[in-house]
N, C-alpha and C positions, 0 to 999 in steps of 0.2 A: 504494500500500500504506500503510495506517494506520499508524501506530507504537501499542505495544502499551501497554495502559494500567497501566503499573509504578507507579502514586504510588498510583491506586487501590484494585488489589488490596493494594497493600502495607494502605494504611487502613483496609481490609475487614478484612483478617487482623488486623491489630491492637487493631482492636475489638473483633474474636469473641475472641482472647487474652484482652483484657481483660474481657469478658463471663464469659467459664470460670473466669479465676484468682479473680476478684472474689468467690465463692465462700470463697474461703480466706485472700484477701489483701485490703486493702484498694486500690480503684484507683489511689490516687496513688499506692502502693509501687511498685505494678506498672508504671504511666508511667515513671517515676522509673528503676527497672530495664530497661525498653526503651529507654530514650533511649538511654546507650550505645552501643547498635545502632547507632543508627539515624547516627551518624558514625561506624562502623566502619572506611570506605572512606576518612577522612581519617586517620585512625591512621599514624603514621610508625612501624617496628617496626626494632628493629636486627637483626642477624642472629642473635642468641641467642634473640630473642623469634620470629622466623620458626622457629630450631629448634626451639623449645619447642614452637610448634603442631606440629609436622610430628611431633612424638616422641610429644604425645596424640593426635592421629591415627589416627597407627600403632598406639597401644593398645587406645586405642577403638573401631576396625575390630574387627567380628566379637566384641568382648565387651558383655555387661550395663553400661549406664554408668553404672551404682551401683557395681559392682566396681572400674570403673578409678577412678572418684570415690574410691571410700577410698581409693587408693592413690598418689592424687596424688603427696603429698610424698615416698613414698618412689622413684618417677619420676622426682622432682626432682633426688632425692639423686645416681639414677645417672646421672643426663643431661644434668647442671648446665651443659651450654656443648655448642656442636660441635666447640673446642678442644680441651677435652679428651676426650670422647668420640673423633675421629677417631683418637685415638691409643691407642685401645683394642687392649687383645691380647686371644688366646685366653682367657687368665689372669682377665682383665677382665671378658670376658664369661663366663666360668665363676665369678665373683666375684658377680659379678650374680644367677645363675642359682641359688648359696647362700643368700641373702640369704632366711630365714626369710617376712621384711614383701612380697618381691616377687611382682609376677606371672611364673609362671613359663612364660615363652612364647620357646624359646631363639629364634625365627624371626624375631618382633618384635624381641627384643632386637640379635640380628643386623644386622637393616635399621636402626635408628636408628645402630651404627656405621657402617653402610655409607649411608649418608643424610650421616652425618658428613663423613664421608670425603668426600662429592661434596659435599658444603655448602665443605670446603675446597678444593676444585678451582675450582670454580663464583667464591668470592671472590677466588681469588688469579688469575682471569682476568678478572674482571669488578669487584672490587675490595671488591662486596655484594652480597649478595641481592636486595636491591629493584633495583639495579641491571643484573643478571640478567634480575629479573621485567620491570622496564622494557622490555629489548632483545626479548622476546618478545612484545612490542605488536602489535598487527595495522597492520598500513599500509592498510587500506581495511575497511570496514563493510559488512555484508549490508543494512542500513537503505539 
């Protein structure tokens, strides 16, 4: 069995990106903006920045992502840690669910507590998240 050709299409794709933006953007911007990417997978994240992703995730599932885009910051405002998040009340999240600037979605808002909450269970067994992600390694390869 072949092994599949990942650097390839990756280069395919990124040319044809770079063909479409290049319309509107100049190509070094665009290089420049993908690079990024493209060490994503070296990125060391602590576990506030893991919750972070996991909290726009959550938002960004099933809405416009112009809508949660403008809403970033005030996302931020409510989500600012999974410290303090995990120890959200009702009150909190009815707090949240006032907030004029937010999205008003109580179900999301729910699961990033409850996300919280297991983001602390998770560290205080395994000490971090990447630590966690670590021990869910596979021990052997379909390659």
């Amino acid at each position: 069995m072949s092994q599949f050709p990942y650097r390839e299409v990756f280069n395919a794709v990124e040319k044809r990106v770079i063909e479409c933006g290049s319309v509107n953007m100049d190509p070094v911007q665009i290089r420049l903006r993908l690079d990024k990417f493209k060490r994503f997978a070296e990125r060391q994240l602590n576990d506030d920045e893991y919750f972070s992703i996991l909290v726009f995730v959550t938002f960004y599932s099933g809405f416009k992502a112009a809508t949660v885009t403008r809403k970033r910051e005030v996302i931020r405002k409510h989500f600012p840690s999974w410290k303090v998040v995990a120890s959200y009340s009702q009150a909190n999240v009815q707090a949240v669910m006032a907030d004029p600037e937010m999205i008003k979605h109580e179900r999301k808002i729910r699961a990033c507590v409850k996300n919280a909450q297991t983001f602390s269970s998770l560290i205080e067994k395994h000490g971090s998240i990447k630590s966690y992600i670590d021990s869910q390694a596979p021990t052997e390869s379909f390659e």
